[in-house]
C-alpha positions, 0 to 999 in steps of 0.5 A: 452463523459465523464460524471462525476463520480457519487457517489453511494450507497455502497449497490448498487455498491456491490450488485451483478449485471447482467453485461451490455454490453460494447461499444464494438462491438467485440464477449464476447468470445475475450473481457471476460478474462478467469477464467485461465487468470485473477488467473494468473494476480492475482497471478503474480501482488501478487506476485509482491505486495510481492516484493514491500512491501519486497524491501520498508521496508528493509532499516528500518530494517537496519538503525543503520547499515547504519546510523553508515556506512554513518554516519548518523543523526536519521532525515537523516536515514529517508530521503531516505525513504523520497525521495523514496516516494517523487518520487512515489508519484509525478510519480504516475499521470504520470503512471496513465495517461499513463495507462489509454491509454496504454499497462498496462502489459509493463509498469508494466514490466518495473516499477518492474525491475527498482525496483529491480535493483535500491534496489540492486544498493543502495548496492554499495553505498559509501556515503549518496548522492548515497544511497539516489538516489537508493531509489529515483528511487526506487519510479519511478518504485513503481509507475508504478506497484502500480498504475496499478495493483489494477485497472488491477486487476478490469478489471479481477474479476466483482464488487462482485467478487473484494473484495476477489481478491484485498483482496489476492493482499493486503495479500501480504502487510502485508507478504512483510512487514514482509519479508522486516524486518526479512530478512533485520534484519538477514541477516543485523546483519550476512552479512551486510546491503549491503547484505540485499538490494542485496539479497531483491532486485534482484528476482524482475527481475524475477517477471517483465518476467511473468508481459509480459505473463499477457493477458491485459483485455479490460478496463471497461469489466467487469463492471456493465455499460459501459465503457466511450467512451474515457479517460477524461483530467486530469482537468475533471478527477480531478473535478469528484474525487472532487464531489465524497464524498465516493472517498474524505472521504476514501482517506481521512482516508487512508491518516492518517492510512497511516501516522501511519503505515508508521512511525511505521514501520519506526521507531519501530525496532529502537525503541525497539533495543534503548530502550527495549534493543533488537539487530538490528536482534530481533528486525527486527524479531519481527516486521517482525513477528507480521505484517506477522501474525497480517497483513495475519490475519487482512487482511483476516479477514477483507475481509472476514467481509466487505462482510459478512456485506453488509447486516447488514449497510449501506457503510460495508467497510468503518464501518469496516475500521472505527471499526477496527481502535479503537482497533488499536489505543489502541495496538498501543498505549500500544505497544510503552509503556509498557515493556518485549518481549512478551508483546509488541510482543501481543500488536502490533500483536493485533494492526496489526491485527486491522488495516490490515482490511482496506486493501482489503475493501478500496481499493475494495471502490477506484475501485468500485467508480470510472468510468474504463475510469480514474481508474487509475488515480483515484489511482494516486491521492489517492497514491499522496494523502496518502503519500504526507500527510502520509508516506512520512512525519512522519519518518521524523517527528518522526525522528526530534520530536527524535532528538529535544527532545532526546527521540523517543518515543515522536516521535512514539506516533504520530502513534496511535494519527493518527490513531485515527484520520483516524477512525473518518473520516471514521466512518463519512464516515460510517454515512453521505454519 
């Protein structure tokens, strides 16, 4: 039977452990992935975490195109990056209940191909309502891969070995951001925005083919206790995230930073095209640019620390999430403030660097915390959670702050007054549980 998910000690849960046996009566030899098989997983599903990010942000690399194109308004400019994270959101629980019982590898599959073919689809599209529904199914497959993937991957790699693979899966967001914004921005400013969304969008049919060549691990293989007999209900799932403090107060920050980048990303090519005085493809290139080196480095950086500090205090990844946040706020803040390209160009790679820390660490908290039995669902619920409170909302919030006050900036400082607030709640985190 399903027994509630306890909460357990970050120092504990970390810790390298001797590997118990599992329910299963079927020899280690056919139940352990191989080394070969779990790099190949991890390198397709990053692969694929590329694309993701690419196909998510190039519409905010282009805005102005398609705003003067659909003559838009700036708050209409925001909602199909609204519907688009409306859809992934609500879909997220389907897909999560639906991989904790079946073939993960196939529904990847089929959620990147409706991705791609649904960022290429927006291409085609003659008027507002069709552009908005292109985006909109490009949620539905978003779900079904952002879903699974990190819990697939914790099927692979042991409870020590997890930071460092989901680490180089998270790598590929910060990459696939910046991809999204310097190839959206060039390509936008010499071909169009029609074409920016053609050529981003469809490679990913190519990525869904390896997603069929991934060998699926048994659930809860590689774990340091036994798998649960079976799946549990969605109420019983729910109330054991309820009583799981670590899963709330991590969700819970992710929420806010969330919000912040989101909107950030959202908005600040825009920004500096309106106010700093930079074209639609400078402007996408220095965003694109500083998130690739902030975000790689902050990433990795920030991997690398959460394990060099298991020694040092108590629950390391989320004291280096909260940590990492501070200075993130102030190069946030400074960014959207001061002038001249090299100065906002040093001020957000500084505030990207920052807070790309969490990327690996939280995450790795999210599968270490929850029972293999319902894992995916657990991301589910924090997907649902995170932008349903974060970036589904403040594009659309900045964007109505802009037109009700005449002035976007009004409207991107909410980036670093959220931020601020996600390292509080994890620095709580950090100290009471």
């Amino acid at each position: 039977m399903f027994s509630t998910q306890q909460v357990v000690d970050a120092r504990e849960y970390l810790r390298p452990q001797t590997r118990r046996t599992t329910t299963s009566a079927m020899p280690a030899k056919s139940t352990t992935p191989s080394p070969r098989d779990a790099r190949f997983a991890l390198t397709v599903l990053t692969a694929m975490n590329l694309l993701n990010y690419l196909d998510r942000w190039v519409p905010s690399a282009v805005k102005d195109l398609f705003k003067a194109d659909l003559d838009m308004t700036d708050a209409q400019t925001s909602l199909p990056t609204f519907a688009f994270v409306v859809v992934y959101m609500l879909a997220s629980p389907v897909f999560g209940g639906v991989a904790d019982r079946f073939s993960r590898r196939w529904l990847i599959a089929a959620g990147v191909a409706l991705w791609s073919l649904a960022t290429a689809f927006a291409a085609a599209a003659q008027g507002f309502v069709v552009f908005l529904i292109a985006r909109a199914l490009v949620g539905i497959g978003e779900a079904a891969y952002a879903t699974i993937s990190p819990s697939l991957i914790g099927d692979f790699y042991a409870p020590a070995a997890r930071n460092r693979a989901l680490t180089i899966f998270y790598v590929a967001s910060p990459v696939g951001s910046a991809l999204g914004f310097t190839l959206g921005g060039l390509i936008g400013a010499h071909y169009g925005w029609r074409a920016a969304f053609l050529v981003c969008g469809l490679p990913g049919l190519l990525a869904a083919g390896l997603a069929l060549r991934i060998k699926e691990p048994p659930r809860g293989g590689m774990d340091d206790a036994p798998l649960s007999a079976s799946p549990p209900s969605w109420p019983d799932a729910l109330k054991a995230l309820a009583k799981n403090r670590l899963f709330v107060v991590t969700v819970a920050g992710y929420t806010l930073v969330t919000f912040a980048s989101g909107g950030m990303a959202d908005w600040f090519p825009t920004f500096l095209s309106r106010y700093r005085g930079l074209g639609v493809d400078e402007a996408g290139s220095l965003v694109g640019t500083t998130v690739v080196a902030g975000g790689l480095g902050g990433t990795i950086v920030g991997g690398w620390l959460g394990d060099r500090l298991q020694k040092v205090t108590r629950q390391p990844y989320l004291a280096l999430s909260a940590w990492a946040m501070l200075p993130a706020t102030l190069f946030g803040f400074l960014a959207i403030t001061l002038h001249g390209t090299r100065t906002i160009a040093a001020c957000l790679f500084l505030c990207q660097f920052f807070m790309w820390f969490y990327n690996g660490p939280v995450n790795t908290i999210l599968v270490n915390c929850t029972d293999a039995s319902m894992r995916a669902r657990a991301f589910s619920v924090s997907i649902l959670a995170i932008h349903l409170l974060g970036d589904a909302i403040s594009p659309l919030i900045m964007g109505a702050i802009s037109d009700a006050t005449g002035n976007l900036w009004n409207g991107v400082v909410l980036a670093p007054i959220t931020l601020a607030l996600g390292m509080l709640i994890w620095a709580y985190g950090w100290r009471r549980i």
